[in-house]
PyMOL Python script that loads the backbone (N, CA, C, O; Angstrom):
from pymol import cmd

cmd.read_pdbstr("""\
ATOM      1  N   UNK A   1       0.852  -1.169   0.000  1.00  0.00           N
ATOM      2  CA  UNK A   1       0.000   0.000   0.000  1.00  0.00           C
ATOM      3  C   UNK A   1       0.902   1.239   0.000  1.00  0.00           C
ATOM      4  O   UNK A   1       1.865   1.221   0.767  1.00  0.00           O
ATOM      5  N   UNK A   2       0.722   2.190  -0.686  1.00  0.00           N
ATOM      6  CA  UNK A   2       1.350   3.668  -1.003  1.00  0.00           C
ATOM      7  C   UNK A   2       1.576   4.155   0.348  1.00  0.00           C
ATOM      8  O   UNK A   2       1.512   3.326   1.255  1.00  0.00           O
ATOM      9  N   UNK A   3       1.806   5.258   0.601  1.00  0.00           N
ATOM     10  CA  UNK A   3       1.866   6.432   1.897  1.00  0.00           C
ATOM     11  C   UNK A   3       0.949   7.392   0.802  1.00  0.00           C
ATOM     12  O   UNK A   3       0.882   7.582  -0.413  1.00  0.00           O
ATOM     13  N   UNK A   4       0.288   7.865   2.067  1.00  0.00           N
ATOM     14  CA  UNK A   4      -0.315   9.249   1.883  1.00  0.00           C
ATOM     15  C   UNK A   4       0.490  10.249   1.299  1.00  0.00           C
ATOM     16  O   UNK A   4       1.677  10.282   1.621  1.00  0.00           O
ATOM     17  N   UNK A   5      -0.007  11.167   0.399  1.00  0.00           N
ATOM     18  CA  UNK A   5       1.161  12.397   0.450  1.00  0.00           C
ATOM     19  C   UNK A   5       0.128  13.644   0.391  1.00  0.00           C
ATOM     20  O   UNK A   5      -1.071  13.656   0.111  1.00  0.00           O
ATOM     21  N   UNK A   6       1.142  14.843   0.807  1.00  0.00           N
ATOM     22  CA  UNK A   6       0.826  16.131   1.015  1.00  0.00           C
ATOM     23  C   UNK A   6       1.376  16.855   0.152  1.00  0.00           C
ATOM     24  O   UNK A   6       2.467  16.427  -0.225  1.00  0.00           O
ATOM     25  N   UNK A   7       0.949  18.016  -0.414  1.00  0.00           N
ATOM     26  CA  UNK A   7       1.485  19.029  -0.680  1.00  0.00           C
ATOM     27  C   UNK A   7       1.684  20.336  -0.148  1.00  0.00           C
ATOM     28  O   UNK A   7       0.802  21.124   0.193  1.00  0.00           O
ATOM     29  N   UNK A   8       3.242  20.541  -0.096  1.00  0.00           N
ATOM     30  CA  UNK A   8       3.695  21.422   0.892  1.00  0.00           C
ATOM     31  C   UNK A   8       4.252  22.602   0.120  1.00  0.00           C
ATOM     32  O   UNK A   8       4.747  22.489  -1.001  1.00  0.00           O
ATOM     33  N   UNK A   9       4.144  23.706   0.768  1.00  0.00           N
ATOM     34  CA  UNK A   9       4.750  25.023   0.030  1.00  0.00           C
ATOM     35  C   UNK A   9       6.156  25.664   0.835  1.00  0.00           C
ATOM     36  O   UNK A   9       6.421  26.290   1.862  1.00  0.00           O
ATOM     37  N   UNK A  10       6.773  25.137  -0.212  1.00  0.00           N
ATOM     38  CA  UNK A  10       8.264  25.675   0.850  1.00  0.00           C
ATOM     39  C   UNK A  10       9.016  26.718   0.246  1.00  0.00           C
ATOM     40  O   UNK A  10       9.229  26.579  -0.958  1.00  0.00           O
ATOM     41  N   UNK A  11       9.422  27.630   0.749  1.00  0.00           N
ATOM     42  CA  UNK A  11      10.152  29.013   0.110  1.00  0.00           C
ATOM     43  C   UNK A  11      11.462  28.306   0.190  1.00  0.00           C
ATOM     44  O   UNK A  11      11.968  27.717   1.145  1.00  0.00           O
ATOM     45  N   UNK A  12      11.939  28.509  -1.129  1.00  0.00           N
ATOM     46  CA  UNK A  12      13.899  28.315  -1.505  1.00  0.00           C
ATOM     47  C   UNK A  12      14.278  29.630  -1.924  1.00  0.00           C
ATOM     48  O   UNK A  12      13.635  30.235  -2.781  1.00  0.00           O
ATOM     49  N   UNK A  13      15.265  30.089  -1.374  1.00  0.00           N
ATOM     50  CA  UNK A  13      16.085  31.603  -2.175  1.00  0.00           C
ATOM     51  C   UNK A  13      14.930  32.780  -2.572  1.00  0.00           C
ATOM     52  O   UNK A  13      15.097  33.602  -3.472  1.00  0.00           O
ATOM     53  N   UNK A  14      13.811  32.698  -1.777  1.00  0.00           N
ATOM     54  CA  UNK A  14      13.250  34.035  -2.466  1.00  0.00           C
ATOM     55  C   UNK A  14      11.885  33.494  -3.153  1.00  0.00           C
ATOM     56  O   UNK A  14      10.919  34.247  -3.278  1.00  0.00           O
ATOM     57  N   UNK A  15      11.859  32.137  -3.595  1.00  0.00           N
ATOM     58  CA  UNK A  15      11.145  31.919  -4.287  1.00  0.00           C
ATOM     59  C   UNK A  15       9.895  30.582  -3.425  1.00  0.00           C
ATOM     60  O   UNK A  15      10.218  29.877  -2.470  1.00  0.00           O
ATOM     61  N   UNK A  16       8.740  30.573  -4.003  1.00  0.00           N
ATOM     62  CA  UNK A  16       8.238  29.752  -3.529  1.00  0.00           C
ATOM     63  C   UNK A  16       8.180  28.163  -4.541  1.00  0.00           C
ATOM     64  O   UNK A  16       8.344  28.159  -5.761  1.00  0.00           O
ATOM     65  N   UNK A  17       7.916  26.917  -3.707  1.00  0.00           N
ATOM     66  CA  UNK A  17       8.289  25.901  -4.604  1.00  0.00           C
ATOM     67  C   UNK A  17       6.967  24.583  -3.815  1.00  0.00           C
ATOM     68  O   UNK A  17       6.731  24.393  -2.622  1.00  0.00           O
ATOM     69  N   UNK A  18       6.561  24.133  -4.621  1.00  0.00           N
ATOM     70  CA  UNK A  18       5.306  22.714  -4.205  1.00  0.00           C
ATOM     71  C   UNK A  18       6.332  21.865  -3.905  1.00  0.00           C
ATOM     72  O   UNK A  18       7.332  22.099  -4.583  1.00  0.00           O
ATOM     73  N   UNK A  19       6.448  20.900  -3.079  1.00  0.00           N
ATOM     74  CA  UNK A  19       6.881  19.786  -3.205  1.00  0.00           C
ATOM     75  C   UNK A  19       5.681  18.547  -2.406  1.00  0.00           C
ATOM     76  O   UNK A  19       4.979  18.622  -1.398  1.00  0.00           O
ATOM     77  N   UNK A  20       5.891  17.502  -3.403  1.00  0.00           N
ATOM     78  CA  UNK A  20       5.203  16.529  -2.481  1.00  0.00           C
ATOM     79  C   UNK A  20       5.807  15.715  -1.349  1.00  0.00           C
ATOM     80  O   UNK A  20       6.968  15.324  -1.473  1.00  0.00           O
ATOM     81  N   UNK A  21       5.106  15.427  -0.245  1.00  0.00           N
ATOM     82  CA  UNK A  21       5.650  14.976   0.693  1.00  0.00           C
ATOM     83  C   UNK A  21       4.948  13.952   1.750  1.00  0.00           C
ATOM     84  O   UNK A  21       3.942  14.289   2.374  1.00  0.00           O
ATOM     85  N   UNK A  22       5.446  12.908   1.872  1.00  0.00           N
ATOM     86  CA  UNK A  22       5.157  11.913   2.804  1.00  0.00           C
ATOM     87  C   UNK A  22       4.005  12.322   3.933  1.00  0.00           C
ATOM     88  O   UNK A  22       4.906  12.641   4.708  1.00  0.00           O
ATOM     89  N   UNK A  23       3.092  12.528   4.519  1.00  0.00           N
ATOM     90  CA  UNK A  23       1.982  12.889   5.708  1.00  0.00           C
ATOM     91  C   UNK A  23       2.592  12.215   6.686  1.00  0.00           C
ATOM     92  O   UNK A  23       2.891  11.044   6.918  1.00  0.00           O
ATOM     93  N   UNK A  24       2.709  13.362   7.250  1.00  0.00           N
ATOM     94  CA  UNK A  24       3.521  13.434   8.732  1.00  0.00           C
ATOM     95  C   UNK A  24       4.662  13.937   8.683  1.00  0.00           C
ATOM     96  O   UNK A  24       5.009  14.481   9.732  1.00  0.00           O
ATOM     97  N   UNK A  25       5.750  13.972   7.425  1.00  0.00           N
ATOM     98  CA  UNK A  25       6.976  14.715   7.347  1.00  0.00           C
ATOM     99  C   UNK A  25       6.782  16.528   7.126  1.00  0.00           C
ATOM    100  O   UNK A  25       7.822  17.154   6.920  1.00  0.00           O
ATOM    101  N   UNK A  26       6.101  16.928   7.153  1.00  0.00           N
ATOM    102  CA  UNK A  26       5.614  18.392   6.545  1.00  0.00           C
ATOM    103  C   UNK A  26       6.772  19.308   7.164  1.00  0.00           C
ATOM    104  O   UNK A  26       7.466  20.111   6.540  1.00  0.00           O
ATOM    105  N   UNK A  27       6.817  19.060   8.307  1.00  0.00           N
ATOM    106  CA  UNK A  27       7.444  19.797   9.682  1.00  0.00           C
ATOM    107  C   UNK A  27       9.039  19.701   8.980  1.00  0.00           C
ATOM    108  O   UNK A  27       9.825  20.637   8.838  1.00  0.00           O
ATOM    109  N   UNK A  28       9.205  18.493   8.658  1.00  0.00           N
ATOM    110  CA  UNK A  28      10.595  17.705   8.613  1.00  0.00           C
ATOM    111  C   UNK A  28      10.946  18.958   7.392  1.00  0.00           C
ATOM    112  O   UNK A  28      11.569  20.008   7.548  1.00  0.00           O
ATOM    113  N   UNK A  29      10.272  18.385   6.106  1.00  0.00           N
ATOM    114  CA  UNK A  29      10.466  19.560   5.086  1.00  0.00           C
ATOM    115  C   UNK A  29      10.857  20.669   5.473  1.00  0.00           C
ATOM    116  O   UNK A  29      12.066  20.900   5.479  1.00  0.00           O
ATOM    117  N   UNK A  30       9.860  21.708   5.927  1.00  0.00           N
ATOM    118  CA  UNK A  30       9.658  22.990   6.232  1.00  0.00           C
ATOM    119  C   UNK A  30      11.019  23.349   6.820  1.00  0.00           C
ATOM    120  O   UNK A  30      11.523  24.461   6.666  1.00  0.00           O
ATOM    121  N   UNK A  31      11.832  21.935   7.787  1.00  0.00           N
ATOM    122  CA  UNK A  31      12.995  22.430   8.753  1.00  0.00           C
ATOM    123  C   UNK A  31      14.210  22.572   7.870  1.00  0.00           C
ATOM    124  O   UNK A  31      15.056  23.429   8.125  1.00  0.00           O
ATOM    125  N   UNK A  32      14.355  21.508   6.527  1.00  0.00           N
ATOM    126  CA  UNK A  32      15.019  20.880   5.692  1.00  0.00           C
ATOM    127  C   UNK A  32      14.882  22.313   5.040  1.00  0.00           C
ATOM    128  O   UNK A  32      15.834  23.086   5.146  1.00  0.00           O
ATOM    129  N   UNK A  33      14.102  22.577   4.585  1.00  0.00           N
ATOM    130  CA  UNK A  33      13.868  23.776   3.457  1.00  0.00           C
ATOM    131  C   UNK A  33      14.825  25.431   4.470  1.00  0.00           C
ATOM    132  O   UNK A  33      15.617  26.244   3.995  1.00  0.00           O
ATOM    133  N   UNK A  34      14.256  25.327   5.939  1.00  0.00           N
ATOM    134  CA  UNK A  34      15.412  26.678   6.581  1.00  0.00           C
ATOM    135  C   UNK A  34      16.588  26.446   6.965  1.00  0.00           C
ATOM    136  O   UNK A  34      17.343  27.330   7.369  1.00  0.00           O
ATOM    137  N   UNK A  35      16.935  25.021   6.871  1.00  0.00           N
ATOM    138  CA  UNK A  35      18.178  25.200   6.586  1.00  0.00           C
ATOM    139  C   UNK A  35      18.989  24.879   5.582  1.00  0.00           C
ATOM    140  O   UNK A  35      20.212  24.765   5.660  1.00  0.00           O
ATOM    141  N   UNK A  36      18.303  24.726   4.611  1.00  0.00           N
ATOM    142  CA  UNK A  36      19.586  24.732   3.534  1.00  0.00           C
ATOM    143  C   UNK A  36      19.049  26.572   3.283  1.00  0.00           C
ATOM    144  O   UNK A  36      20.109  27.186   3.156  1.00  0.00           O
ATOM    145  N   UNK A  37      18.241  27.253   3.212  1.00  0.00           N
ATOM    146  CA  UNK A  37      17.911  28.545   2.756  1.00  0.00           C
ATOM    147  C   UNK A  37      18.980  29.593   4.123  1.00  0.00           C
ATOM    148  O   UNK A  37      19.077  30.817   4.209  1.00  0.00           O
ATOM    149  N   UNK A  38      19.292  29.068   4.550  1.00  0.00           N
ATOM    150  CA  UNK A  38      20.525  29.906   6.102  1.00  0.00           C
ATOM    151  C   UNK A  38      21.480  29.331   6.050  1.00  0.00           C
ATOM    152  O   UNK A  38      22.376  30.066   6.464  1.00  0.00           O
ATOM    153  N   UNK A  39      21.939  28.169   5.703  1.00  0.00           N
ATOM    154  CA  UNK A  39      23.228  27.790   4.755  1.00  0.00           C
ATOM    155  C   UNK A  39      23.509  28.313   3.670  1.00  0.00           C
ATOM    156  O   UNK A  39      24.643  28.791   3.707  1.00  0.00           O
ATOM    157  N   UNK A  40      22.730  28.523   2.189  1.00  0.00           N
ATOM    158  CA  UNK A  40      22.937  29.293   1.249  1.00  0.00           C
ATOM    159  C   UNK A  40      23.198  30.953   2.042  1.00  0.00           C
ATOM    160  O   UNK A  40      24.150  31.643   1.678  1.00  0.00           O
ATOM    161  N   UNK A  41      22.637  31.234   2.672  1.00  0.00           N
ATOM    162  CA  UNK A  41      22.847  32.819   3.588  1.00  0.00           C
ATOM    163  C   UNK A  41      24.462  32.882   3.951  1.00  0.00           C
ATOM    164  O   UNK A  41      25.251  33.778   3.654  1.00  0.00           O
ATOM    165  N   UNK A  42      24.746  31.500   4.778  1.00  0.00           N
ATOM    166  CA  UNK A  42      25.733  31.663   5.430  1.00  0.00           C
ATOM    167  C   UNK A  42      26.984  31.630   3.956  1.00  0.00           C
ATOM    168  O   UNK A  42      28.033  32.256   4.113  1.00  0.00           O
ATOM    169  N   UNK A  43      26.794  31.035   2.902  1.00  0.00           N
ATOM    170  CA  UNK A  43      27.961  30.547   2.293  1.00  0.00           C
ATOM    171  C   UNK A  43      28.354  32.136   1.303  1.00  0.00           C
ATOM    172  O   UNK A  43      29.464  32.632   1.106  1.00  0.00           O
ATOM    173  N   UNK A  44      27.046  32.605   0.851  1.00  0.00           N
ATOM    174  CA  UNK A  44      27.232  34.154   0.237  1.00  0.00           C
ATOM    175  C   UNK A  44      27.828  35.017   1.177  1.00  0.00           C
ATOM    176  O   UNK A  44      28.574  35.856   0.672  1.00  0.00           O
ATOM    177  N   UNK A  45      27.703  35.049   2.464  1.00  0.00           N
ATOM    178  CA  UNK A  45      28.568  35.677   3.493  1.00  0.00           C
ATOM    179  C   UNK A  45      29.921  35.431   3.825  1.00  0.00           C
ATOM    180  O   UNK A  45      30.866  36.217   3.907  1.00  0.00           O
ATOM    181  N   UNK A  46      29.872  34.485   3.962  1.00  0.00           N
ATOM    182  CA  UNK A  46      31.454  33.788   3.993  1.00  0.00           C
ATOM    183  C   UNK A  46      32.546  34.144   3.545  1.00  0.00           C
ATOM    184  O   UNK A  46      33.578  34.420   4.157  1.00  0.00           O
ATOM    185  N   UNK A  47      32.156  34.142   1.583  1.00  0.00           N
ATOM    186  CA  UNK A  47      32.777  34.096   0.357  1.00  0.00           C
ATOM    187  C   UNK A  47      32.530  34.989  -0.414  1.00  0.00           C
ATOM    188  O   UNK A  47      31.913  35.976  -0.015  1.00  0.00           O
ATOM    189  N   UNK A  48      33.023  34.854  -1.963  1.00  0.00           N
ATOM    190  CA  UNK A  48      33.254  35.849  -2.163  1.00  0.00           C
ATOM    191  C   UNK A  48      31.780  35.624  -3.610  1.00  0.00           C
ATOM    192  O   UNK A  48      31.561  36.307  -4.611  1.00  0.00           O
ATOM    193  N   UNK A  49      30.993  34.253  -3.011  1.00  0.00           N
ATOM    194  CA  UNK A  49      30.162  33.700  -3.899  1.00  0.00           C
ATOM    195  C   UNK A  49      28.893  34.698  -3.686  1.00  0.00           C
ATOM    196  O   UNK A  49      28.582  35.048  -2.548  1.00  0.00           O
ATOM    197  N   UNK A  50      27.997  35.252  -5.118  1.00  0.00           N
ATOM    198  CA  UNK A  50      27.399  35.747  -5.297  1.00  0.00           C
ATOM    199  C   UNK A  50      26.411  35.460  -6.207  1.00  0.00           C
ATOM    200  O   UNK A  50      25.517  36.286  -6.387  1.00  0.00           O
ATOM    201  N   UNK A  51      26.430  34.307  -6.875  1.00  0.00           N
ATOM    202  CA  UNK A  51      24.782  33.886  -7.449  1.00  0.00           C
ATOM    203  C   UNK A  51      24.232  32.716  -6.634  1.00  0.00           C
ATOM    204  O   UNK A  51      24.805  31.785  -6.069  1.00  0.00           O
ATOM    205  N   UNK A  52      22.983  33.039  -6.744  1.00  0.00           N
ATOM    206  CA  UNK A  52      22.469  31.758  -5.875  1.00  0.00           C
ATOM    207  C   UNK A  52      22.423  30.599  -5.969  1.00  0.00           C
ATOM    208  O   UNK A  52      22.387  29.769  -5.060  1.00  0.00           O
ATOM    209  N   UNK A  53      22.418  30.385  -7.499  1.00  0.00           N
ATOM    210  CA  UNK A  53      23.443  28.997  -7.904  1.00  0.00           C
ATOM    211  C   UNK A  53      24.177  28.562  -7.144  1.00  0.00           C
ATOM    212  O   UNK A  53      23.946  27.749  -6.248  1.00  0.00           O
ATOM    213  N   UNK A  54      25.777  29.395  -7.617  1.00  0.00           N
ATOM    214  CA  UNK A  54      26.566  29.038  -6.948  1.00  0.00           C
ATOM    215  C   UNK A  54      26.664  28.668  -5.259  1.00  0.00           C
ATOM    216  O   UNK A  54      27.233  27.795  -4.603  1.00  0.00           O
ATOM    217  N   UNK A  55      25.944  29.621  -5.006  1.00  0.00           N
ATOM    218  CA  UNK A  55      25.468  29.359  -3.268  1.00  0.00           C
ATOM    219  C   UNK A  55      24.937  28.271  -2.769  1.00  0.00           C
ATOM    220  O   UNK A  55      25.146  27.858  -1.628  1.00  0.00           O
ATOM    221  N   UNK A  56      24.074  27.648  -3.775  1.00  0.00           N
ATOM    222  CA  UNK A  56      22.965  26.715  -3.239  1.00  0.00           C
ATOM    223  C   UNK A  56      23.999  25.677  -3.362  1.00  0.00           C
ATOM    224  O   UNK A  56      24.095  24.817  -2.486  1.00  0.00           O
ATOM    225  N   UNK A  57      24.804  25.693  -4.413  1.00  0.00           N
ATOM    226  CA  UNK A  57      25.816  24.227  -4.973  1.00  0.00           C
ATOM    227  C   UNK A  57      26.605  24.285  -3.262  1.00  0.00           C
ATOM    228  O   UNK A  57      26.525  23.545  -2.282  1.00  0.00           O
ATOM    229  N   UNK A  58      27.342  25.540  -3.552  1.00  0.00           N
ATOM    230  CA  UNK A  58      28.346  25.255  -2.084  1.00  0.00           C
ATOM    231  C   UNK A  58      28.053  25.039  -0.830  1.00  0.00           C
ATOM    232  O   UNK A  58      28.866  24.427  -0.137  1.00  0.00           O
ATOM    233  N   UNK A  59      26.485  25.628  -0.128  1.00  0.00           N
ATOM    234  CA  UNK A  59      25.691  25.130   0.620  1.00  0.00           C
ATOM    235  C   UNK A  59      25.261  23.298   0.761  1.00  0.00           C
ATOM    236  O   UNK A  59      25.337  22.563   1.746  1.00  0.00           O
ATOM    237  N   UNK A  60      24.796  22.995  -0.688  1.00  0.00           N
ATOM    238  CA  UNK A  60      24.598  21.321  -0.809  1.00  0.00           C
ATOM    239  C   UNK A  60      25.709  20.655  -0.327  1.00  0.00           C
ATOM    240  O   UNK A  60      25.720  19.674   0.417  1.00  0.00           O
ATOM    241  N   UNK A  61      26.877  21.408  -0.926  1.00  0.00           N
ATOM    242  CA  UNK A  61      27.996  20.397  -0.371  1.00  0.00           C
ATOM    243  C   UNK A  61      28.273  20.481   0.847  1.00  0.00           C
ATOM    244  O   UNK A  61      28.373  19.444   1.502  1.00  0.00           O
ATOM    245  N   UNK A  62      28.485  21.886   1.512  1.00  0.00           N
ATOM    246  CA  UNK A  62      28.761  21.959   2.704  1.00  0.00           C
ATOM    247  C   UNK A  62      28.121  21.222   3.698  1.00  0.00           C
ATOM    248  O   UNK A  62      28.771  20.677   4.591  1.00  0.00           O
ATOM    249  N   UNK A  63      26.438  21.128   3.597  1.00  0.00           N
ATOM    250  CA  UNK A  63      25.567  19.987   4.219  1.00  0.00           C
ATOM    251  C   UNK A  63      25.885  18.683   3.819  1.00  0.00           C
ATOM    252  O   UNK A  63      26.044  18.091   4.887  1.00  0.00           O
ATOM    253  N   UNK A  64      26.002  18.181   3.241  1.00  0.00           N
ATOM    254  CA  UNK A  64      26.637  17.188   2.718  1.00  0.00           C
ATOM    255  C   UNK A  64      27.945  16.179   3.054  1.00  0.00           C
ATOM    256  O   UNK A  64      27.954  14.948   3.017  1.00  0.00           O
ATOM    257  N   UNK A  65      29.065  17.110   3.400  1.00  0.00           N
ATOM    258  CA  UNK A  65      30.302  16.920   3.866  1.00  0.00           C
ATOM    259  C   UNK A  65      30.230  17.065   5.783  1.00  0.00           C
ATOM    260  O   UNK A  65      31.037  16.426   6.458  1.00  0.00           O
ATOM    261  N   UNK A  66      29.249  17.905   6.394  1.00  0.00           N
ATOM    262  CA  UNK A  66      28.609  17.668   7.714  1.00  0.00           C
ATOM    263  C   UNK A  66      27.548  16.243   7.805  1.00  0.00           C
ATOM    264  O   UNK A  66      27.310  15.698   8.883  1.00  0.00           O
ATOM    265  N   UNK A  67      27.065  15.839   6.698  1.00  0.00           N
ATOM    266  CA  UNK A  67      26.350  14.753   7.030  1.00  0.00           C
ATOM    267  C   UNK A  67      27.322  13.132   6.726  1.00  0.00           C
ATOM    268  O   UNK A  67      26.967  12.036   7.159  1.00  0.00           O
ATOM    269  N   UNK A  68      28.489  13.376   5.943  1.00  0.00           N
ATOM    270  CA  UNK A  68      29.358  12.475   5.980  1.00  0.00           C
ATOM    271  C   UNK A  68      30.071  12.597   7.194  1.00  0.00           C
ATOM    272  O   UNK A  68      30.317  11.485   7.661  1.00  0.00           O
ATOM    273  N   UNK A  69      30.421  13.374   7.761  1.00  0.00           N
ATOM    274  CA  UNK A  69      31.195  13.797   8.594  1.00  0.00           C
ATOM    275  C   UNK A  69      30.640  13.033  10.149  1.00  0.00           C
ATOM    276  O   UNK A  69      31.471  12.658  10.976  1.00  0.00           O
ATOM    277  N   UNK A  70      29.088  12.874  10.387  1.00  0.00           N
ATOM    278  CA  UNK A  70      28.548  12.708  11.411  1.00  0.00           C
ATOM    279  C   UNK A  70      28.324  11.045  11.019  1.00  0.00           C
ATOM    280  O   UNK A  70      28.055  10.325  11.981  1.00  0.00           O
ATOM    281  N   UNK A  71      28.415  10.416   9.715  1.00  0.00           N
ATOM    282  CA  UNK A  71      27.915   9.221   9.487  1.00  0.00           C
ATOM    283  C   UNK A  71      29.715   8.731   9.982  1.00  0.00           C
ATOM    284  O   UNK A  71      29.682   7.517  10.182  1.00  0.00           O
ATOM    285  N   UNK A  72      30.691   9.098  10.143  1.00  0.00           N
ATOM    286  CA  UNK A  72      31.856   8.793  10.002  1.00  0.00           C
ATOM    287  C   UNK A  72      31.795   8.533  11.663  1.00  0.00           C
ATOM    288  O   UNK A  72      32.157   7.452  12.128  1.00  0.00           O
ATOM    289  N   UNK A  73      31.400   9.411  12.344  1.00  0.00           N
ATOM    290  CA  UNK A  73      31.428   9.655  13.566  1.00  0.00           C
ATOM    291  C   UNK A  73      30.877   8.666  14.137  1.00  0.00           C
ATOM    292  O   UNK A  73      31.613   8.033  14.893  1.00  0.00           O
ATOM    293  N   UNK A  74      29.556   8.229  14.001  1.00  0.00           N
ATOM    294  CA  UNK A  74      29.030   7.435  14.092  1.00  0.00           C
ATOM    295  C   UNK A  74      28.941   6.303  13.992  1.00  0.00           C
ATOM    296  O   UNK A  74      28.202   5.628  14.708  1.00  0.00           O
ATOM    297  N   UNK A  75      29.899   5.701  12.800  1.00  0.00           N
ATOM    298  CA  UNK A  75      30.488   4.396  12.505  1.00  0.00           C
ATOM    299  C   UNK A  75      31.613   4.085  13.763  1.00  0.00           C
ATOM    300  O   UNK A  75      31.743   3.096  14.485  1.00  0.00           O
ATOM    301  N   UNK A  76      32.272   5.216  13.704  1.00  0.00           N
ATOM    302  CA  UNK A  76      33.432   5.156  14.856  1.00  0.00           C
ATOM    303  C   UNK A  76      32.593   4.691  16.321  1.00  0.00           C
ATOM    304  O   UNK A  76      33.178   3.797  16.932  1.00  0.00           O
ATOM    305  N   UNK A  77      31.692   5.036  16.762  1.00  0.00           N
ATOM    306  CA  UNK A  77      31.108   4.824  17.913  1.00  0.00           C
ATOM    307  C   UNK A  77      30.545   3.322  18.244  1.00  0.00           C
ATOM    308  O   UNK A  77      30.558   2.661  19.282  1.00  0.00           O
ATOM    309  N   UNK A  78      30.024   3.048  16.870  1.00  0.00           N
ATOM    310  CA  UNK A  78      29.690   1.696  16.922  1.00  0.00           C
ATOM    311  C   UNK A  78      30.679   0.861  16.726  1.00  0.00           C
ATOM    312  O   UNK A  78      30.721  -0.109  17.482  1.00  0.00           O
ATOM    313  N   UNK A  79      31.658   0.990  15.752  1.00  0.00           N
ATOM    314  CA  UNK A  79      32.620  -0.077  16.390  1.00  0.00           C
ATOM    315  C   UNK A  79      33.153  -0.249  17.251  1.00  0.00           C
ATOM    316  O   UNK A  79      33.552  -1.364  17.587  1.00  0.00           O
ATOM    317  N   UNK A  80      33.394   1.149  18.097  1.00  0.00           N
ATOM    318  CA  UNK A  80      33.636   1.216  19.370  1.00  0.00           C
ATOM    319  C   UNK A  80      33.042   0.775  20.500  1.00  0.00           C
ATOM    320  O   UNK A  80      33.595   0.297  21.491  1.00  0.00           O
ATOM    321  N   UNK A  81      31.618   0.999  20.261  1.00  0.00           N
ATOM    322  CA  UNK A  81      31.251   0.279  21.278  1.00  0.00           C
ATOM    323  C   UNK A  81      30.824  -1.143  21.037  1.00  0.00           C
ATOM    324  O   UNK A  81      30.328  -1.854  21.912  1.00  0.00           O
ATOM    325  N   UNK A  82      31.080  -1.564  19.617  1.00  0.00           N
ATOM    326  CA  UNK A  82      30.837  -3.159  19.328  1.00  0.00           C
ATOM    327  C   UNK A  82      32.561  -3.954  20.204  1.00  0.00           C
ATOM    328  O   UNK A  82      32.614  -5.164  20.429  1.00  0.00           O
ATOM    329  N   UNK A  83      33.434  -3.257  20.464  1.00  0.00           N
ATOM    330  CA  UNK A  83      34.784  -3.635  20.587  1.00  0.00           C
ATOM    331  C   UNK A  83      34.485  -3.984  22.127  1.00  0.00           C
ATOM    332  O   UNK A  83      34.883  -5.056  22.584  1.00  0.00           O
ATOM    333  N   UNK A  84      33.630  -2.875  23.088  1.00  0.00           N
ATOM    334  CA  UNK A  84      33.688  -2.784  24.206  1.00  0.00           C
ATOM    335  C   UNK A  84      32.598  -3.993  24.812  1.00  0.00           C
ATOM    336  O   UNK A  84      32.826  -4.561  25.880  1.00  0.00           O
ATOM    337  N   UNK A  85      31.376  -4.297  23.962  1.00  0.00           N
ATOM    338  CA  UNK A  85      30.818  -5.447  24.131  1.00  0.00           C
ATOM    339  C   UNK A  85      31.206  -6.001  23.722  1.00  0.00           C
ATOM    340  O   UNK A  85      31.530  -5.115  22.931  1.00  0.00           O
ATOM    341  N   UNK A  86      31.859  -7.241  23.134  1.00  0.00           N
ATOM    342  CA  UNK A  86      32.571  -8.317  22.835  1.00  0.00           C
ATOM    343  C   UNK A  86      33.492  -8.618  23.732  1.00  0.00           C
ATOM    344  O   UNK A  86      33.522  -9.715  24.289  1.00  0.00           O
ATOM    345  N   UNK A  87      34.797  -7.147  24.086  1.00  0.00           N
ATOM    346  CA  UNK A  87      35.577  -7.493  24.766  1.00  0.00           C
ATOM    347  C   UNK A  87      35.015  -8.291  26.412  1.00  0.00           C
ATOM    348  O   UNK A  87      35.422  -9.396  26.771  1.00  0.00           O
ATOM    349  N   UNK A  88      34.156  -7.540  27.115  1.00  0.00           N
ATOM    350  CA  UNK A  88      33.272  -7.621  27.990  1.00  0.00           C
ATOM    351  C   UNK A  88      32.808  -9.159  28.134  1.00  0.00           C
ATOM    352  O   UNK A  88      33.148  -9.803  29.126  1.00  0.00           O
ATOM    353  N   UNK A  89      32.015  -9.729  27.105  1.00  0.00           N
ATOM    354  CA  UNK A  89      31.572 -10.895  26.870  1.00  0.00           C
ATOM    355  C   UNK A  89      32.838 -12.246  27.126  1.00  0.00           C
ATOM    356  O   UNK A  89      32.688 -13.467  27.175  1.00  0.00           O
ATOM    357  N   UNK A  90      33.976 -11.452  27.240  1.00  0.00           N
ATOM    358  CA  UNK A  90      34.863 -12.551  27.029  1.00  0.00           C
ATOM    359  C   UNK A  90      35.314 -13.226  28.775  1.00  0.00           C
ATOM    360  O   UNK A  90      36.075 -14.187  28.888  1.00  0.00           O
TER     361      UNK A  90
END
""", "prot")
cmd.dss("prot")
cmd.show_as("cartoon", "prot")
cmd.util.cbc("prot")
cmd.orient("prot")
């Protein structure tokens, strides 16, 4: 059986945009949508970048390279703590 979906109105760069979305994620969107739109803020500030293109690209990555960054982190923890149960077990 499908999921429900919604249509949500989310402002990107100035502009407004539909997207469809899962029922019950709306919130999730809406949070997803202010922060990549205050990341693009932050990266035109930063630098010396000035179309929103370019902004949105260096923003994607920048989120991007924080979300590898935390999956890395995270791997580290679990093997870590897979090391500390096993050792334990012995």
């Amino acid at each position: 059986m499908s999921q429900k979906t919604n249509q949500v109105e989310v402002s990107l760069l100035g502009k407004t945009h539909q997207f469809a979305c899962t029922e019950g994620q709306e919130a999730a969107l809406l949070d997803a949508a202010a922060l990549l739109n205050s990341t693009v803020e932050e990266m035109k500030q930063r630098s010396s970048i000035r179309t929103e293109h370019n902004a949105l690209l260096m923003a994607a990555l920048h989120l991007c390279h924080d979300l590898q960054a935390q999956k890395t982190a995270q791997e580290g923890l679990i093997t870590k703590l897979s090391s500390h149960l096993t050792s334990s077990e012995e």
